[in-house]
N, C-alpha and C positions, 0 to 999 in steps of 0.2 A: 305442920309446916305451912305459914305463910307463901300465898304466890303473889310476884309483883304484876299488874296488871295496869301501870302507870307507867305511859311514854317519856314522862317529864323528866329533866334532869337538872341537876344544882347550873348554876350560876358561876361564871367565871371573871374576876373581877383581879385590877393592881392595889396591891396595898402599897402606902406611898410613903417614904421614912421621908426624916425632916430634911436631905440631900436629894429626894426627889428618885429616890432607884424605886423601880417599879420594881415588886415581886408578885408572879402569881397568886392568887389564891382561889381556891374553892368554896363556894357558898353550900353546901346540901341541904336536901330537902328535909322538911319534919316529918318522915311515915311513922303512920301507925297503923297498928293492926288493926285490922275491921272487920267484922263476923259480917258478912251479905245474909238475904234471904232466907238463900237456900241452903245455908250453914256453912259453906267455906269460907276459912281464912285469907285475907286480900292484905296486902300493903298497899296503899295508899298514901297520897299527902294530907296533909289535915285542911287544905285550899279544898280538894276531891270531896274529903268525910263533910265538910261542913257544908256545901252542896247536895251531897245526897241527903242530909238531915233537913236542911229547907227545903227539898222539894217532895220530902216525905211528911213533910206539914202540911205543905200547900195541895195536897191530892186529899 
């Protein structure tokens, strides 16, 4: 089982019909699973994974 480890959350935004009514909606994140290290399962967003893969280059 995946644990989530990311404070982030989706985006709240109006979607706007051609009368102009505002309705909510919700953007979510893209997680995905990610094996760390030390061998646990993480959810992450893929903005997170593709960070930790650059600076796992860059070292």
């Amino acid at each position: 089982m995946a644990i989530n480890i990311s404070k982030r959350t989706g985006n709240v935004k109006n979607k706007r019909s051609h009368a102009l009514n505002a309705t909510k909606t919700r953007q979510n994140l893209n997680l995905q699973v990610y094996r760390l290290a030390d061998g646990t399962k993480t959810r992450i967003s893929t903005k997170e994974k593709r960070t930790l893969l650059k600076n796992q280059k860059a070292a």
